[in-house]
C-alpha positions in Angstrom: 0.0 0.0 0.0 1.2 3.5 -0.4 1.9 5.2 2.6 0.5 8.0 3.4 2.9 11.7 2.9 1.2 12.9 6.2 -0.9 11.5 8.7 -2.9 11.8 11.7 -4.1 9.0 14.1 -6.5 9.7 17.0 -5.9 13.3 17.2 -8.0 15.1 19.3 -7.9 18.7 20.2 -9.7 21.2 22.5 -9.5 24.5 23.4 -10.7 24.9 26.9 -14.1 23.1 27.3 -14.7 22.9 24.2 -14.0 19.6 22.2 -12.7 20.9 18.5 -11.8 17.3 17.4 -12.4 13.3 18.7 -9.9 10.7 17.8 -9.8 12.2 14.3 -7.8 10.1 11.7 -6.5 11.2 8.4 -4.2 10.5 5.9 -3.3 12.6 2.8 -1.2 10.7 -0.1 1.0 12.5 -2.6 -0.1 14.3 -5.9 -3.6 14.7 -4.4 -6.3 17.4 -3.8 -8.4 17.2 -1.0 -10.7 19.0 0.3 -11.8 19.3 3.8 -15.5 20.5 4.7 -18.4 20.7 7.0 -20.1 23.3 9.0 -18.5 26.3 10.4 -16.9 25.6 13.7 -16.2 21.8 13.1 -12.3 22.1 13.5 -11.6 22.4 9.9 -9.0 25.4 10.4 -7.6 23.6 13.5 -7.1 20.6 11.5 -4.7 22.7 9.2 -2.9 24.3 12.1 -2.0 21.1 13.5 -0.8 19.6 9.9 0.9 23.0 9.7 2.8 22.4 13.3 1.3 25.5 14.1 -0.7 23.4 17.0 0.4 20.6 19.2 -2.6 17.6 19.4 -3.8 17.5 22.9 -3.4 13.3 22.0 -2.6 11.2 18.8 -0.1 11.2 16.7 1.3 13.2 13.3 3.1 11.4 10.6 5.2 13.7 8.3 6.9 11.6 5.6 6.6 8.3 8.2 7.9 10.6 11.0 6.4 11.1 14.0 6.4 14.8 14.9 6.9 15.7 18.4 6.1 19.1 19.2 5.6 22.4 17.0 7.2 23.0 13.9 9.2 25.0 15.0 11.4 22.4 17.1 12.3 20.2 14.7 13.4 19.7 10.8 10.9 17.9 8.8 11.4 15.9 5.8 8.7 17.6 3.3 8.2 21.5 3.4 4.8 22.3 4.2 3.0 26.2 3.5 0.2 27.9 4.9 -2.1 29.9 2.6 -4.1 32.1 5.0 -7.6 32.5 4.3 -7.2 36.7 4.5 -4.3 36.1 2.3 -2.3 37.7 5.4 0.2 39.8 3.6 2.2 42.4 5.2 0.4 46.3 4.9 3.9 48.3 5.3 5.5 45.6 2.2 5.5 46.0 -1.0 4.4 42.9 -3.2 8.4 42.3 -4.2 8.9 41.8 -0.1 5.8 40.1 1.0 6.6 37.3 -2.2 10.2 36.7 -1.4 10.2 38.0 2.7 11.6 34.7 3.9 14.3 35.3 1.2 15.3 38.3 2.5 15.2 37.6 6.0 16.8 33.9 6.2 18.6 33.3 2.5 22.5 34.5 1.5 20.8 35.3 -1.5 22.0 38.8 -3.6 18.7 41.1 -3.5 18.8 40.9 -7.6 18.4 36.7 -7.4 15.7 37.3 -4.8 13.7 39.9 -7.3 14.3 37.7 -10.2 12.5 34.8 -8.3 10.3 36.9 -7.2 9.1 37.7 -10.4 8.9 34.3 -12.0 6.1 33.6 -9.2 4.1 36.3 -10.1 4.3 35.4 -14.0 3.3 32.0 -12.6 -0.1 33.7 -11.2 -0.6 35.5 -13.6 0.1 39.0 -11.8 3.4 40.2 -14.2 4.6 43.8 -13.2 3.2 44.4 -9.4 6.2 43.6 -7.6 6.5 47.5 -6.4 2.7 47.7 -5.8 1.6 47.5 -1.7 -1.5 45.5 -0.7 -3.7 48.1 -0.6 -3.5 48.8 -4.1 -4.3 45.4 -5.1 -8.0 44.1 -5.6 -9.3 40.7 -3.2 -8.3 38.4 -5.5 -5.0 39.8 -6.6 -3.9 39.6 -2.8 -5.5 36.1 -3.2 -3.0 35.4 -5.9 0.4 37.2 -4.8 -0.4 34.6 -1.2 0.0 31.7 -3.3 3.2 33.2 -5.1 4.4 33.3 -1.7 3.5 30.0 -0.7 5.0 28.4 -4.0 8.1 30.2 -3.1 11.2 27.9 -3.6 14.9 28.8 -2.0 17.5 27.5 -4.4 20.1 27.3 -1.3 17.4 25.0 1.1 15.9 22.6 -1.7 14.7 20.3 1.8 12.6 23.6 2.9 10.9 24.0 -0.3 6.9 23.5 0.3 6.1 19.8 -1.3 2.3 20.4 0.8 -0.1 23.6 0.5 -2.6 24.3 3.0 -5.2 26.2 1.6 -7.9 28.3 4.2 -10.9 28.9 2.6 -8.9 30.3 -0.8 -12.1 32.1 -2.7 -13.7 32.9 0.1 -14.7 36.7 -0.1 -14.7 36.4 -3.7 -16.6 37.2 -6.8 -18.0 34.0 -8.7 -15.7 34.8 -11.3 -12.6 35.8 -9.6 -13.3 32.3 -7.5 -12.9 30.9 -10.8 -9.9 32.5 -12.0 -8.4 31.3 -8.3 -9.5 27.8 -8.4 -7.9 27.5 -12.0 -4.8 28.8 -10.2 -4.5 26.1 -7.7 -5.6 23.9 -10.1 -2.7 25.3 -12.4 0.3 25.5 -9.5 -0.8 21.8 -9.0 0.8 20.3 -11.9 3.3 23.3 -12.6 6.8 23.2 -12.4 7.6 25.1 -9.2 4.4 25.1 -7.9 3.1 22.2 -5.4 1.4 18.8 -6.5 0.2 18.1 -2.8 -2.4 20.1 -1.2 -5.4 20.0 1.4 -8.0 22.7 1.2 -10.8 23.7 3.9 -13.7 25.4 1.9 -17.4 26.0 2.2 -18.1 27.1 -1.6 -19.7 24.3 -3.7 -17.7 25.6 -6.7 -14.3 25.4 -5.0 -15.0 21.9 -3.7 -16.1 20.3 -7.4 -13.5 22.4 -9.1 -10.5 21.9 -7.0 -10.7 19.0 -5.2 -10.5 15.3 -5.9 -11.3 13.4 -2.6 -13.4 15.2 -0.1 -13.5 14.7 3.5 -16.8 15.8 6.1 -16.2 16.9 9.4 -19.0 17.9 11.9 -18.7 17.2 15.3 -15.3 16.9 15.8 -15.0 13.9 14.2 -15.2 12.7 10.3 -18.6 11.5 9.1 -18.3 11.2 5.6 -15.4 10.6 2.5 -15.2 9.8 -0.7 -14.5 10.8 -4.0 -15.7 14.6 -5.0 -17.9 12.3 -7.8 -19.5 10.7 -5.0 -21.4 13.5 -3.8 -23.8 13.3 -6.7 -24.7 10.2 -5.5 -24.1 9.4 -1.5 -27.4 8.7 0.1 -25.5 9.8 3.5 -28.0 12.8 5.1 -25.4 15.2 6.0 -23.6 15.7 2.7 -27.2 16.0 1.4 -28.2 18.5 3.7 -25.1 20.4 3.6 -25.0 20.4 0.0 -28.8 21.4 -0.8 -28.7 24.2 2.5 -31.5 23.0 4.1 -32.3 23.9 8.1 -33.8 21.0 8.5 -31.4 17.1 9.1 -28.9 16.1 11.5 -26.7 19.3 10.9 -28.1 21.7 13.1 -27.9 25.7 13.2 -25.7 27.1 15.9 -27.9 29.7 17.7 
């Protein structure tokens, strides 16, 4: 069997009181698109933040390339490079587009500020944003900002090949957006998927029908802290299960119920 690029097994987290996940498992295989989704408040962004090493699990167990991670991120070198896309794009006000893209670069890389630009520049031809490098984020429209995040994500450092991002973490990517500019980004991902430089491996939490059919190719349903549904993104045409029904028509009525 293949094994799995990352894993989790019988991860639960809370915050407080409040049970965010149960004795979660899952596993996300290379080259594949998946798609995590299910009401708001089900631990969908948690799940990310943990993947990310941004969170510790309060218990169970995160596989990174077969290895067991013990602690943040932060206190240990992993085997795959794994990037954070931030659902409000989270780019740096006082930047311009040049230092927000390549800030890691700058801050941690030998490289000569020329190199940095040059690469720089190659991402935003990769989005599809040529020529903005010296604009700031406030002149930029929602999804332009959308776009110059996952330039920075895709970023690569020639010196540090073992830190370049082999896993994207997407947060809710079109949310915010137009129908049409949520096509133009799901393209994108789509696009960076299978492009040299960009990143074949991602997971993506999203609420937008479109999003999930159009950039996704297994789909797992949280509610409750714990998964209640997967399969194929095919297979929600046809799953009799009552949650994906409910959640996909948007009815009040069914098992998901309303927060007050």
């Amino acid at each position: 069997m293949v094994e799995p690029l990352i894993e989790l097994k019988g991860v639960s987290k809370a915050f407080g009181s409040h049970v965010v996940l149960d004795n979660v498992d899952l596993a996300i295989y290379r080259g594949e698109a998946l798609g995590i989704i299910g009401p708001s408040g089900t631990g969908k962004s948690t799940i990310l933040r943990l993947i990310a090493g941004l969170l510790e699990p309060d218990a169970g167990e995160i596989y990174v390339a077969g290895n067991r991670r013990q602690g943040l991120v932060e206190d240990q070198t992993e085997a795959i490079g794994i990037s954070l896309v931030f659902q409000n794009s989270a780019l740096f006000d006082s930047l311009n587009v040049d230092e927000n893209i390549g800030f890691l670069l700058y801050q941690h890389s030998r490289l000569p500020r020329k190199r940095i630009r040059q690469l720089v520049e190659e991402k935003l031809e990769m989005v599809g944003l040529p020529g903005i490098a010296d604009l700031y984020p406030a002149e930029l429209s929602g999804g332009m900002r959308k776009r110059v995040s996952l330039a920075r994500a895709v970023m690569q450092n020639p010196e540090d090949q073992a830190a370049n991002p082999e896993v994207l973490l997407y947060d809710e990517p079109t949310a915010g957006l137009d129908p049409i500019a949520s096509t133009v980004i799901e393209d994108l991902i789509r696009d960076l998927q299978h492009k040299q430089g960009g990143c074949g491996t991602y997971v993506m939490v999203t609420h937008q029908h479109s999003t999930i059919r159009r950039a996704t190719d297994r789909v797992i349903f949280l509610y409750q802290g714990n998964v209640q549904w997967e399969g194929r993104v095919n297979d929600i045409e046809t799953t009799e299960h009552p949650a994906i029904k409910q959640f996909f028509s948007g009815s009040v009525d069914g098992r998901i119920q309303v927060a007050p």
